[in-house]
C-alpha positions as a Markdown table, in Angstrom:
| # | Residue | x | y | z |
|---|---|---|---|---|
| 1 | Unk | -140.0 | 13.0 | -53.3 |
| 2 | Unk | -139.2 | 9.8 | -51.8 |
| 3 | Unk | -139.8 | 7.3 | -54.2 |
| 4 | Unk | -139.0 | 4.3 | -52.3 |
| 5 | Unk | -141.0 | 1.3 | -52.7 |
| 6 | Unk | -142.5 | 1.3 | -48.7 |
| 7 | Unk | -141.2 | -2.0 | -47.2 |
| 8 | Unk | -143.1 | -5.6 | -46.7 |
| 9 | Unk | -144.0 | -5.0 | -43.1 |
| 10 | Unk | -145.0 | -1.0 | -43.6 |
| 11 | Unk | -147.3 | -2.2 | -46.0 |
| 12 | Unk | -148.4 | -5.1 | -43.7 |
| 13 | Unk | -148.8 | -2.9 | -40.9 |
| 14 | Unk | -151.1 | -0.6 | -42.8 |
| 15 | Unk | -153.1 | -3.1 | -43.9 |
| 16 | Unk | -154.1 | -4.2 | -40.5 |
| 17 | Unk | -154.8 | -0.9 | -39.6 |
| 18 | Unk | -157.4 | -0.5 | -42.3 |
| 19 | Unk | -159.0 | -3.6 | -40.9 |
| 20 | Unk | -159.1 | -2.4 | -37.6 |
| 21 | Unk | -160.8 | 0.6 | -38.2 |
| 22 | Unk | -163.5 | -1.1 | -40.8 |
| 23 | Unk | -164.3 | -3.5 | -38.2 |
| 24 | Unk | -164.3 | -1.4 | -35.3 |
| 25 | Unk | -166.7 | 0.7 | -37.8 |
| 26 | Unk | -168.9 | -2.3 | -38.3 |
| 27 | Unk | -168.8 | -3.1 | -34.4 |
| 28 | Unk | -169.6 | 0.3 | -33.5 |
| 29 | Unk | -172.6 | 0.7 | -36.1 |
| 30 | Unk | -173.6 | -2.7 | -34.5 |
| 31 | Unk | -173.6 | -1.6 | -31.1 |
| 32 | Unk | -177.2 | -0.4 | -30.8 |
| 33 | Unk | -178.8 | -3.3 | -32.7 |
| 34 | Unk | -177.3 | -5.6 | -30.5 |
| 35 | Unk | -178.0 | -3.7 | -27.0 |
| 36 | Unk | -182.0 | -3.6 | -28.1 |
| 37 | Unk | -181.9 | -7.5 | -29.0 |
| 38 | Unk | -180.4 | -7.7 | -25.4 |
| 39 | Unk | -182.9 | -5.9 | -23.9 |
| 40 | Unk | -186.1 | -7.0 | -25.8 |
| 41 | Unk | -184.9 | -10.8 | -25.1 |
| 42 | Unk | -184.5 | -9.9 | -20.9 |
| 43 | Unk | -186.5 | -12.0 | -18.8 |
| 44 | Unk | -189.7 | -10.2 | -17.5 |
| 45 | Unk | -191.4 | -11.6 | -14.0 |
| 46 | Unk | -194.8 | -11.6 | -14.0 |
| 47 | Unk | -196.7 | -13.3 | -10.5 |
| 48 | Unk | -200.7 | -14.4 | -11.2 |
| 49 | Unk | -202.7 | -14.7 | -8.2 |
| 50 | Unk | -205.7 | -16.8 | -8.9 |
| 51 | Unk | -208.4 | -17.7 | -6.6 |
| 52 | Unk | -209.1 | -20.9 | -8.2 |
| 53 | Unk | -207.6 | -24.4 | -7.4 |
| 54 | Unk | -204.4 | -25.5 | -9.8 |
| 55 | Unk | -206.9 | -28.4 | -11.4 |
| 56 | Unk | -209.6 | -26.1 | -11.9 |
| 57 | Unk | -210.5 | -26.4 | -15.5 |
| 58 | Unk | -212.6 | -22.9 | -15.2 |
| 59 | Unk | -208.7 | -21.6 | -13.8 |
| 60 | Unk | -207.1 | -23.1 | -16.7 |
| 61 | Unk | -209.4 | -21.9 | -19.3 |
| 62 | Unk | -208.5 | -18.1 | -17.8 |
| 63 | Unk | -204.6 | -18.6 | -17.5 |
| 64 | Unk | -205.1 | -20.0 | -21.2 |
| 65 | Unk | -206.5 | -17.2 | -22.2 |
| 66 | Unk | -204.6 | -14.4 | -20.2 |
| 67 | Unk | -201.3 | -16.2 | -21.9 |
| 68 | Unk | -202.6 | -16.4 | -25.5 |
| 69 | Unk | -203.1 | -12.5 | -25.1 |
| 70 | Unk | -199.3 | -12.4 | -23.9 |
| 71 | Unk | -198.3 | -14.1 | -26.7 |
| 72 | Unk | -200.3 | -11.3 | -29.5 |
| 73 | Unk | -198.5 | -9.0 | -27.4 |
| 74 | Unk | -195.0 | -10.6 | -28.2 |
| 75 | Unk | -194.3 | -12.5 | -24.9 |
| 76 | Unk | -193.4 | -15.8 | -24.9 |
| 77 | Unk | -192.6 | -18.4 | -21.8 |
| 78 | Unk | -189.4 | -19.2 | -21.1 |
| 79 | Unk | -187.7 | -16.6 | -24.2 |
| 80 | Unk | -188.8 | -13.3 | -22.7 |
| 81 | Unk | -190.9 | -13.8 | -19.8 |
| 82 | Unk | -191.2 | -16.0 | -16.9 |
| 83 | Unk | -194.3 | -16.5 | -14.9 |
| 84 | Unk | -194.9 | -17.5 | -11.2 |
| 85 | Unk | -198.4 | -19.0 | -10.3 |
| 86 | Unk | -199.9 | -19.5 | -7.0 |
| 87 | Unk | -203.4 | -20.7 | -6.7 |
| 88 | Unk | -205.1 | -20.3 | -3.4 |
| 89 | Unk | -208.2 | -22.7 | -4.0 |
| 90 | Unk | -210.9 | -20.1 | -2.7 |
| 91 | Unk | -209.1 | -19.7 | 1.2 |
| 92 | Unk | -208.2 | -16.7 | 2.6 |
| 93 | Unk | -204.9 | -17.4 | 4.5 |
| 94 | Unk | -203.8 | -18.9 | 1.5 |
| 95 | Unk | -204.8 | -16.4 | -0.4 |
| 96 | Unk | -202.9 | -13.6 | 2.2 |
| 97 | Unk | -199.9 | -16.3 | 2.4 |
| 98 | Unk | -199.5 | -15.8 | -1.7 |
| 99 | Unk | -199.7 | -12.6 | -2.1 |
| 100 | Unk | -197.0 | -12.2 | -0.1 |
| 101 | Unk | -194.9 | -14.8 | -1.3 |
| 102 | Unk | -195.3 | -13.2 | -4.7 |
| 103 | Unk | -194.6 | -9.6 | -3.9 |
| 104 | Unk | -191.3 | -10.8 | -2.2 |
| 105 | Unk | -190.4 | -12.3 | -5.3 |
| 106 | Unk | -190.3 | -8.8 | -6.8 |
| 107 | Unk | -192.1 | -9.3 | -10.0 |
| 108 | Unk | -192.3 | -6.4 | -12.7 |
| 109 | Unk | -196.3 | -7.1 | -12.6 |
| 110 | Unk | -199.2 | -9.2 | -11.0 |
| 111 | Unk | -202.2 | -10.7 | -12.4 |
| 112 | Unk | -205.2 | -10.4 | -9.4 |
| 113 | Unk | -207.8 | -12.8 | -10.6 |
| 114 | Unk | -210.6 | -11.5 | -8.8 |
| 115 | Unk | -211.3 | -9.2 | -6.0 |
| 116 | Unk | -210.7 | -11.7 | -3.5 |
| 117 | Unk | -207.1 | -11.5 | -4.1 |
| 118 | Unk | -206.8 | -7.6 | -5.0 |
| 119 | Unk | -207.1 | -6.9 | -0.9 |
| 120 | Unk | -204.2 | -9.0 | 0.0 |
| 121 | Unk | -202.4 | -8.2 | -2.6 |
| 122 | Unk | -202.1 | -3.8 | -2.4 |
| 123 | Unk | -202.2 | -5.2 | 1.8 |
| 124 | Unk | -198.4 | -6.4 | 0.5 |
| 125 | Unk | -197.3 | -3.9 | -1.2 |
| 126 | Unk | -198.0 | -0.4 | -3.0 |
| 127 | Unk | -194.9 | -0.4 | -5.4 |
| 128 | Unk | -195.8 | -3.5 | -7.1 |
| 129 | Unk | -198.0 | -2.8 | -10.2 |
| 130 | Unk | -200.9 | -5.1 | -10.1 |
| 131 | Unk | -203.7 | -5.8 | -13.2 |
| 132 | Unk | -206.8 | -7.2 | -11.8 |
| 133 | Unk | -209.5 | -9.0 | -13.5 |
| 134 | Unk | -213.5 | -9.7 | -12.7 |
| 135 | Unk | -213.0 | -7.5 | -10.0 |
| 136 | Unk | -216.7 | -5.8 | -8.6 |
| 137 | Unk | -216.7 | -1.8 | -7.8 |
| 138 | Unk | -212.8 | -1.3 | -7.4 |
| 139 | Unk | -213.6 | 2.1 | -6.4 |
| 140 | Unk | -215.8 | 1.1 | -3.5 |
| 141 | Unk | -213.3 | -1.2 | -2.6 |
| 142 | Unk | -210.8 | 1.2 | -2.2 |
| 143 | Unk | -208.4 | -0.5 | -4.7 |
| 144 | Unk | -208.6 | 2.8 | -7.0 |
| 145 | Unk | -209.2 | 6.1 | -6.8 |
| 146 | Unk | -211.2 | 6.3 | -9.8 |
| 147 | Unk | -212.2 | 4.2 | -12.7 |
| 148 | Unk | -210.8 | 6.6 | -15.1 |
| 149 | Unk | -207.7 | 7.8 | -13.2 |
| 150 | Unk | -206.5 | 5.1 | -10.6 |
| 151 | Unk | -204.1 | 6.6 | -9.2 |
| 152 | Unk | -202.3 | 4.1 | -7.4 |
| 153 | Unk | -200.0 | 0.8 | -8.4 |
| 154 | Unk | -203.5 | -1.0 | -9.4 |
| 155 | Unk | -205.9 | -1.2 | -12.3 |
| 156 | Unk | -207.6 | -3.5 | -14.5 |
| 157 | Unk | -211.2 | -4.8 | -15.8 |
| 158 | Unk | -213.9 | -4.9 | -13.2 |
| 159 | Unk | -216.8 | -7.6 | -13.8 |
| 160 | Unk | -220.2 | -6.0 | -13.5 |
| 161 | Unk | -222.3 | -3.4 | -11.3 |
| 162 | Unk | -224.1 | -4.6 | -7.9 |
| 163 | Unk | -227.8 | -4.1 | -9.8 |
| 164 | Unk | -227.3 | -6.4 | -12.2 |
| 165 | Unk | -227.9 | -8.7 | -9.1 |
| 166 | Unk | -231.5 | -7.6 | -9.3 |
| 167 | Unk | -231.8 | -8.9 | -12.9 |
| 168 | Unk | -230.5 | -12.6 | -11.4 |
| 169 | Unk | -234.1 | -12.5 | -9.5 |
| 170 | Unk | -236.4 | -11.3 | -12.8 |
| 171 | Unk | -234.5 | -14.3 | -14.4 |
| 172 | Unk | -235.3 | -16.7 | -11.6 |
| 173 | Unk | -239.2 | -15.4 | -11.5 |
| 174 | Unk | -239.4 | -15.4 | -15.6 |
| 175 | Unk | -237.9 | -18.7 | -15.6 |
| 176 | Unk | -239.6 | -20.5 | -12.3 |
| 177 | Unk | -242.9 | -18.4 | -11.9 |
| 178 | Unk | -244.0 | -19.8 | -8.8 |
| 179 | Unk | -241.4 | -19.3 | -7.3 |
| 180 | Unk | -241.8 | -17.6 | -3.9 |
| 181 | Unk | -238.7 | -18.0 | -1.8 |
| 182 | Unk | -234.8 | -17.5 | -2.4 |
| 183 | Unk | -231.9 | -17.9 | -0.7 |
| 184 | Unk | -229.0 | -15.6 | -2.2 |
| 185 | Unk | -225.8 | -17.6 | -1.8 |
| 186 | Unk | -223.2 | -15.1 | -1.3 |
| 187 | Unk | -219.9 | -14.7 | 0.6 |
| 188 | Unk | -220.2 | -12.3 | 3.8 |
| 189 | Unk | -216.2 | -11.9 | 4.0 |
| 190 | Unk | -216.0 | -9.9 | 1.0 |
| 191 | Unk | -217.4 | -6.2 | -0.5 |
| 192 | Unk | -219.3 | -7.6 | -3.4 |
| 193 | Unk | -221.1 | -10.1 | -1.0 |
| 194 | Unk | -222.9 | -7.7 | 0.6 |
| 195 | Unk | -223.8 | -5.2 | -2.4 |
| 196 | Unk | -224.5 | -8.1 | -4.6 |
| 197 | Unk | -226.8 | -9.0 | -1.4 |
| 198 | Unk | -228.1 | -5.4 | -1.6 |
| 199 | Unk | -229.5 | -5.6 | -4.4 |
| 200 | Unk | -231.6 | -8.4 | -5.2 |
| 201 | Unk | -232.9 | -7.0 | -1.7 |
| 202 | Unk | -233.9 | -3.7 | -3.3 |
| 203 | Unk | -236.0 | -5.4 | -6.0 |
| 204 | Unk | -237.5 | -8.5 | -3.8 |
| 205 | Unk | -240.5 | -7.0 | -3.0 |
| 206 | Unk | -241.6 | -6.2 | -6.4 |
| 207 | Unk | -241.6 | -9.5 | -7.1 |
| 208 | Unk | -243.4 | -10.7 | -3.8 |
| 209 | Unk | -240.7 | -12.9 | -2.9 |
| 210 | Unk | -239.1 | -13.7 | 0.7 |
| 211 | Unk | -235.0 | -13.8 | 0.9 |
| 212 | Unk | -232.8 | -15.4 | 2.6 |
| 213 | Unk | -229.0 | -15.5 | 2.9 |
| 214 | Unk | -226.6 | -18.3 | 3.2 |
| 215 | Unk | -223.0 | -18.1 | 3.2 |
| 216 | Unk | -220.4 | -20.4 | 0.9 |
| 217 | Unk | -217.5 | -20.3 | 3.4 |
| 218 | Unk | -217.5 | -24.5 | 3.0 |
| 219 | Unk | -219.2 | -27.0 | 1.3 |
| 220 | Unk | -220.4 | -28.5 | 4.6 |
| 221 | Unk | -222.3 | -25.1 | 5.5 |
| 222 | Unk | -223.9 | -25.1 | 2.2 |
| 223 | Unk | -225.2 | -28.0 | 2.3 |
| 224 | Unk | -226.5 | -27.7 | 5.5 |
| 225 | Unk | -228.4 | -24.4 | 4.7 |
| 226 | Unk | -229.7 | -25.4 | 1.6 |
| 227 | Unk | -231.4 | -28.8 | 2.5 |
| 228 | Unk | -233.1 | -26.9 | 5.7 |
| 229 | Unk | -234.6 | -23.6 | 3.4 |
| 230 | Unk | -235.3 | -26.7 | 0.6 |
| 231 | Unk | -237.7 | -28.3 | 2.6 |
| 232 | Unk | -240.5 | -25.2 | 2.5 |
| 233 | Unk | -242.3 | -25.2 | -0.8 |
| 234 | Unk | -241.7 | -23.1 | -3.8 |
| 235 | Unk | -238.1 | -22.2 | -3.5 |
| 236 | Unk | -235.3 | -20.8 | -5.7 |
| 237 | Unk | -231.7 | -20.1 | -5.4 |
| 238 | Unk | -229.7 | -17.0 | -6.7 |
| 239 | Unk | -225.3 | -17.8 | -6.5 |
| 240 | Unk | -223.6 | -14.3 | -6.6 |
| 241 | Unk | -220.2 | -14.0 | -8.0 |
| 242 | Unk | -217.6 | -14.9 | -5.5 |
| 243 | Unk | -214.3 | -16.6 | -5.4 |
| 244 | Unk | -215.8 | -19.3 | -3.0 |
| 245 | Unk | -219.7 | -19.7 | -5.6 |
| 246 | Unk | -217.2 | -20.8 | -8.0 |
| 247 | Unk | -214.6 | -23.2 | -6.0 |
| 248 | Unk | -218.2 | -24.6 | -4.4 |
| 249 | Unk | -219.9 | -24.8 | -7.8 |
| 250 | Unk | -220.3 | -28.8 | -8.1 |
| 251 | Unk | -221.8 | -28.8 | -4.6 |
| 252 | Unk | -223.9 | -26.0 | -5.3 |
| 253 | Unk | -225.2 | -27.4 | -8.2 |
| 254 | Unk | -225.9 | -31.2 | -6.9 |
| 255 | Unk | -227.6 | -29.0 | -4.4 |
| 256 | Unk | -230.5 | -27.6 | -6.4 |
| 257 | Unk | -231.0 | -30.6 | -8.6 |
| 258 | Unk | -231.3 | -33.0 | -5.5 |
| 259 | Unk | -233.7 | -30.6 | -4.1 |
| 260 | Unk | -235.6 | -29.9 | -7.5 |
| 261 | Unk | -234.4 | -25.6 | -6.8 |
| 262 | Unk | -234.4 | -23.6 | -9.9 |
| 263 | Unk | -231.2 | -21.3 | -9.9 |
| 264 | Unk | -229.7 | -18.5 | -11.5 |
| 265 | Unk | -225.9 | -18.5 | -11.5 |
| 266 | Unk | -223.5 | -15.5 | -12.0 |
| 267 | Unk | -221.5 | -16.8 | -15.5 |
| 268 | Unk | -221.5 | -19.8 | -17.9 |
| 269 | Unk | -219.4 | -22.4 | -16.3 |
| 270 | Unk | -222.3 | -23.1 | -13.8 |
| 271 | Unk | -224.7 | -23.6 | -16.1 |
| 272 | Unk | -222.1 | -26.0 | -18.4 |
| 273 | Unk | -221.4 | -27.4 | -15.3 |
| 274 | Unk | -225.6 | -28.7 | -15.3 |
| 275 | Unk | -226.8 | -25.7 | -13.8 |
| 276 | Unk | -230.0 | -24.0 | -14.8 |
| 277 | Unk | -229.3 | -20.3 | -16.4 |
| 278 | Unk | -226.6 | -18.1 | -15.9 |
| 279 | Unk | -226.6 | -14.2 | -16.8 |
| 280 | Unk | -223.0 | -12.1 | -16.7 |
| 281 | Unk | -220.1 | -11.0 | -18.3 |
| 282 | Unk | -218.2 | -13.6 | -20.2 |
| 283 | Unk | -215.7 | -14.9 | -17.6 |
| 284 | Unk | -212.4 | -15.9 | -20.1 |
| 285 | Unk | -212.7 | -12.7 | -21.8 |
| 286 | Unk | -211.1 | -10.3 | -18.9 |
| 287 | Unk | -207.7 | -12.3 | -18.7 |
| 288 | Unk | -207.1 | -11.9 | -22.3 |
| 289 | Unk | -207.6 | -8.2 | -21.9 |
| 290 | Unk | -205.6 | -7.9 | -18.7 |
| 291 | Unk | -202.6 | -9.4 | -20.9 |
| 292 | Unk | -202.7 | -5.9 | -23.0 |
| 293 | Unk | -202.6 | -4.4 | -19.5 |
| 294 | Unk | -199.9 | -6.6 | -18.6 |
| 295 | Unk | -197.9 | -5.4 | -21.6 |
| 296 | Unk | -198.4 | -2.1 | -21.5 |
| 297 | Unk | -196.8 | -2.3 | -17.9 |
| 298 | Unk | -193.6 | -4.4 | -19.0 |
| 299 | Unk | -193.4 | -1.4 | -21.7 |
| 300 | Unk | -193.2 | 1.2 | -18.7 |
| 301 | Unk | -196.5 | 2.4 | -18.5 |
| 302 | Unk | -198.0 | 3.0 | -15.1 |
| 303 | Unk | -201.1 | 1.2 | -13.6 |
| 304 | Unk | -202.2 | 4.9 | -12.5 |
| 305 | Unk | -202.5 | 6.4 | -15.8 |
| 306 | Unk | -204.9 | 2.9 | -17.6 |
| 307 | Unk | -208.1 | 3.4 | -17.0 |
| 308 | Unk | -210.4 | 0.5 | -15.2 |
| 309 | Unk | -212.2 | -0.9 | -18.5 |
| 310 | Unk | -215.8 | -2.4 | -18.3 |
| 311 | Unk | -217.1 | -5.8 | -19.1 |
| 312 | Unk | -217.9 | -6.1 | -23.4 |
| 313 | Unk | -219.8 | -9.2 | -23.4 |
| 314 | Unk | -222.9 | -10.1 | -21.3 |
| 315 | Unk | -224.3 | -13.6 | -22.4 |
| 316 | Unk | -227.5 | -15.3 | -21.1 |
| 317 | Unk | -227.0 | -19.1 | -21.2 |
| 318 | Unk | -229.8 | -21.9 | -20.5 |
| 319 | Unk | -229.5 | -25.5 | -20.2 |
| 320 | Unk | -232.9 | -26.9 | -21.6 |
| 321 | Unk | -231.5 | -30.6 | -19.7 |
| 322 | Unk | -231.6 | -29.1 | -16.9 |
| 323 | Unk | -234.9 | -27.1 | -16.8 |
| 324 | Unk | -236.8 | -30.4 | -18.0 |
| 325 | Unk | -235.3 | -32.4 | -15.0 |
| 326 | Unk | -237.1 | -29.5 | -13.0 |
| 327 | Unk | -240.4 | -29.9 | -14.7 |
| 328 | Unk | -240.0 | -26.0 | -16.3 |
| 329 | Unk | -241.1 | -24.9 | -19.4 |
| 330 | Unk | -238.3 | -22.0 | -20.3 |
| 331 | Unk | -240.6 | -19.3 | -22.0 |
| 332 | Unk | -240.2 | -18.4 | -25.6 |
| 333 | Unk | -239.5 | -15.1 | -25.0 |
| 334 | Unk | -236.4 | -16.5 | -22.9 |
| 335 | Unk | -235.2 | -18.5 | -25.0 |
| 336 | Unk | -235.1 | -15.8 | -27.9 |
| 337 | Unk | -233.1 | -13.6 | -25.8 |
| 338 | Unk | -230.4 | -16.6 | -24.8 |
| 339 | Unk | -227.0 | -16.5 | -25.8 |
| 340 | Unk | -226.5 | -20.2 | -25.6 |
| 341 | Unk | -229.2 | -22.5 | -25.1 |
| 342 | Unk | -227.8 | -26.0 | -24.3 |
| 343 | Unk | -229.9 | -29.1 | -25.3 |
């Protein structure tokens, strides 16, 4: 046996080698840790489509919401997800102009606030997964095939039924007894517009009340038609939920305080706003459920296999400010049942 000490650059040479193959070791069993860092850290596009102006503060109370439900869900701005607004103030060109512009920027996901925008938006593409809120009968719409299976690139949270329209009405008559003529305020362009019409005109006449419609394409036209049906006697107003009721809302209300009309508005912000009473789904809550939605999509689930969920909060809210500058007295009985009575 060869008993020769091995010389100073064998031993060198060795040496190295052992490094080598602990680091490459160490790099190897490093490999996959690094790779999912890389990929949980990827930018993620999201577009959200809302029908609201930019300096909306109703608008802005949603996005906050919708990204504070991001943020449970572990997305951030800016570290792993990037978002592109557009905010089509109520108009429908824009509204088709957007949706477009955002499906061309290839998002992995959209945020539809409201059903308004859901048209344009599966108009623009079918590949595209989409997560609407506050959107009205999404099956009637034709945006899903079912609530339960959807079947297409679309799902999300739908706002309420068409007959809770006819509970607007009892509110007006509990609240405003005398009370013998309405005009529905509703927008004629749209699906919900028509059934939300529907059915305060199924339960009118066990009320004895006359109806009459008005549309809130523009501020100008509602003003128009609401001084001319103010100027009969014992009038009320019922504002169904539309993209337009809500971008129209300050007009809407001046409206029926200038012309002493008790109202009853679709959700909260109307009746914040100085309006009278308000009866519907809590309006901030859907965004921060869509964001699950959202994050279930960037996690590679599909929009056909979530089922449309429900409203989970209905809240009645009256302002009591409001009903004394309109010589009511709101019933005890109403104001037991109230969610939120403002003084």
């Amino acid at each position: 046996m060869d008993t020769t000490p091995p010389r100073e650059g064998h031993m060198a040479i060795r040496i190295r080698r052992r490094e080598f193959i602990v680091t490459l070791g160490g790099a190897a069993a490093a490999w996959p840790f690094t790779a999912r860092a890389q990929q949980a850290e990827r930018i993620r596009r999201i577009g959200v489509l809302m029908h609201l102006a930019a300096d909306d503060a109703e608008g802005q109370a949603r996005i906050g919401a919708f990204l504070q439900g991001l943020q449970e869900w572990g997305w951030a701005v800016g570290r792993n997800v990037r978002i592109e607004y557009r905010w089509a103030a109520g108009d429908a060109d824009r509204i088709g102009k957007y949706a477009a512009e955002l499906v061309a920027l290839a998002p992995d996901v959209i945020l539809a606030a409201g059903g308004a925008v859901v048209a344009p938006l599966l108009q623009a593409t079918s590949t595209v997964p989409i997560v609407f809120a506050q959107t009205p009968d999404p099956v009637g719409a034709g945006f899903v095939a079912s609530l339960a299976r959807p079947g297409g690139n679309a799902t999300g949270f739908t706002i309420y039924e068409y007959g809770i329209s006819g509970k607007w009405l009892a509110l007006l008559k509990e609240i405003a007894p005398r009370v013998t003529r309405v005009a529905v305020l509703r927008d004629p362009a749209i699906t919900e517009g028509t059934g939300q019409l529907g059915a305060i005109q199924s339960v009118a006449p066990s009320f004895g009340v006359e109806l009459s419609a008005v549309s809130v394409r523009d501020a100008s036209e509602i003003e128009r038609a609401v001084t001319a049906f103010a100027q009969s006697s014992n009038c009320g107003l019922i504002v169904t939920g539309s993209a337009l009721s809500l971008v129209h809302r300050d007009v809407i209300i001046t409206l029926a305080a200038r012309h002493k009309l008790p109202a009853v508005y679709p959700v909260r912000v109307f009746v914040t706003s100085g309006g009278l009473i308000s009866y519907g789904p809590d309006s901030i809550d859907p965004y921060r459920r869509a964001a699950a939605y959202v994050d279930r999509v960037l996690k590679g689930e599909k929009p056909a296999d979530l089922p449309v969920q429900a409203p989970t909060k209905y809240e009645l809210v009256i302002n009591l400010k409001t009903a004394k500058a309109l010589g009511l007295i709101v019933p005890d009985t109403l104001l037991a049942r109230a969610d939120e009575v403002i003084e």
